[in-house]
C-alpha positions as CSV (number, residue, x, y, z in Angstrom):
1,X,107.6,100.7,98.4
2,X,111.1,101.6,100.3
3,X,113.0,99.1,101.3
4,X,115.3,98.4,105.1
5,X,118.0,96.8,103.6
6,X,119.6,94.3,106.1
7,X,123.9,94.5,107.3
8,X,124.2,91.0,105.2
9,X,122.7,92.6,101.8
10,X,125.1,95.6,102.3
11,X,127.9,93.5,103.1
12,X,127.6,91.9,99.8
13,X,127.1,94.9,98.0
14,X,130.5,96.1,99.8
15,X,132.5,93.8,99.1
16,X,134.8,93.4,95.7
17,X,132.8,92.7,92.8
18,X,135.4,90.0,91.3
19,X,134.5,87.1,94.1
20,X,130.7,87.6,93.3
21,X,128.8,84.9,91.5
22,X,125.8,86.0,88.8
23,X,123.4,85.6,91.5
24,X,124.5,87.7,94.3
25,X,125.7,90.4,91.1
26,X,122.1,90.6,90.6
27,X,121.8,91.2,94.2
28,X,123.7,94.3,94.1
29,X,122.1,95.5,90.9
30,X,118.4,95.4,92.5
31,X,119.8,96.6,95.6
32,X,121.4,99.7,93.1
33,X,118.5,100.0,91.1
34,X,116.5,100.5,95.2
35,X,119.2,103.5,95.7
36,X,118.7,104.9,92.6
37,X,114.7,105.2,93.0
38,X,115.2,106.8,96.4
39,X,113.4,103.3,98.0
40,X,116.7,102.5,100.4
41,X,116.0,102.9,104.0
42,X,118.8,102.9,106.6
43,X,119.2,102.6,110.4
44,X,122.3,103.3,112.3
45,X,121.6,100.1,114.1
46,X,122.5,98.4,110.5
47,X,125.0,101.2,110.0
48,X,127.2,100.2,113.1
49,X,127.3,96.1,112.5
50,X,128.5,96.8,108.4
51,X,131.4,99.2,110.1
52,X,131.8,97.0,113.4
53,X,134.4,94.8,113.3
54,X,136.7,96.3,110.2
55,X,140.3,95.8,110.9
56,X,142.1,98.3,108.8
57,X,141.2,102.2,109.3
58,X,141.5,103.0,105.2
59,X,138.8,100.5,104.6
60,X,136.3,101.7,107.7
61,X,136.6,104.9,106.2
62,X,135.9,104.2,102.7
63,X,132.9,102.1,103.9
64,X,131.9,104.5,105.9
65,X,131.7,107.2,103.5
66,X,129.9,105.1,100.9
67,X,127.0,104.7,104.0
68,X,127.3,108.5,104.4
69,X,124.5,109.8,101.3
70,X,122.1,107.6,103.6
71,X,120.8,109.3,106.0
72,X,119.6,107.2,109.8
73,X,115.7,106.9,109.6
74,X,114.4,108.1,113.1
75,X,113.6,105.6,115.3
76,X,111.4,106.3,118.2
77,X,110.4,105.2,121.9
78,X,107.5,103.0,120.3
79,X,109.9,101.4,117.7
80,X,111.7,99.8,120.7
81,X,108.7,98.9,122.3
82,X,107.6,97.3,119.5
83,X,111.2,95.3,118.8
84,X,111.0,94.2,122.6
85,X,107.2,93.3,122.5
86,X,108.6,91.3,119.2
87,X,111.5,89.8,120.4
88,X,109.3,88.5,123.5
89,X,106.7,87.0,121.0
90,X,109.0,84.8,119.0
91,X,110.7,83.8,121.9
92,X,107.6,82.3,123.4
93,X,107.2,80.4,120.1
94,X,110.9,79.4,120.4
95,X,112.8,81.6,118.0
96,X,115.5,83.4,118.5
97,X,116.9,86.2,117.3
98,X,118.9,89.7,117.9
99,X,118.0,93.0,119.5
100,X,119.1,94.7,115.8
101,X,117.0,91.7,114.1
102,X,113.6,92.8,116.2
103,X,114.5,96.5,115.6
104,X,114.5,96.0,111.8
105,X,111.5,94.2,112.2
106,X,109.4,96.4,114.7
107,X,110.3,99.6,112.0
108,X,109.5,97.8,109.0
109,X,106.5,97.0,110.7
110,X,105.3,100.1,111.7
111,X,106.2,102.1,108.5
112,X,105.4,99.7,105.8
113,X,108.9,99.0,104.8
114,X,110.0,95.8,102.8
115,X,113.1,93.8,104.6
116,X,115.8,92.8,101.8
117,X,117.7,90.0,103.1
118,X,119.3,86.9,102.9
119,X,118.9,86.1,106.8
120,X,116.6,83.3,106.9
121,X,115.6,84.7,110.6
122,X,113.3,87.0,109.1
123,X,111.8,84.3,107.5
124,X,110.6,82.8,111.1
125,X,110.1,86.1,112.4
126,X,107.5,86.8,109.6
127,X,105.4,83.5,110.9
128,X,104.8,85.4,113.7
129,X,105.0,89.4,113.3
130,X,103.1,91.1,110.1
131,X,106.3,91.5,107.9
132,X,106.8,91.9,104.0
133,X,110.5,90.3,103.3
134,X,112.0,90.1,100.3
135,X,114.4,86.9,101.1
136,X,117.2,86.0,98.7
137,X,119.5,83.0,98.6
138,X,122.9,84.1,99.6
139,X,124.6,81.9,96.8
């Protein structure tokens, strides 16, 4: 089973291990034991939010070259179909989400992927879209 790992997951496995409770250090250590067995999945949509919005240039750089070893997964014209045809669907049920959120969700669909997250979205999303998430608490 591989695995689309969401920005928030990522972000936690980023960041310096010393402010980490147990829990999200077991996080990281499932989401290291993933890399290790090949079962990571990437897209550059997730790609751009972890490096969007990092002040100093040393630290985009050292993120970005710990993203480098994975590679985008292809995304194609039917994959954002699919996200739009999604995002329209919740919305009629009255949830919300983002065009990266529906994204994640239309190629996780289609491919058979696992979502690892902590965003509770995906929980709603699932209620309505055929989805396999693997949702952790954040704390």
């Amino acid at each position: 089973m591989r695995f689309l790992v969401d920005t928030c997951i990522w972000s936690l496995a980023l960041r310096r291990k010393n402010n980490q409770t147990n829990h999200q250090q077991a996080i990281v250590e499932k989401l290291r034991s993933l890399i290790d067995e090949q079962q990571v999945v990437m897209l550059g949509a997730i790609r751009q939010e972890i490096l969007s919005g990092i002040q100093h240039q040393e630290q985009f750089e050292r993120i970005r070259n710990k993203l480098r070893p994975f590679p985008d997964y292809p995304i194609t014209t039917t994959d954002f179909e699919t996200a739009a045809e999604f995002f329209n669907r919740c919305r009629t049920k009255g949830v919300q989400g983002s065009n990266t959120d529906f994204l994640i969700c239309a190629v996780a669909n289609a491919y058979d992927f696992r979502i690892m997250t902590f965003d509770r979205d995906f929980e709603h999303f699932s209620k309505h879209i055929d989805l396999k998430v693997d949702l952790f608490k954040a704390s």
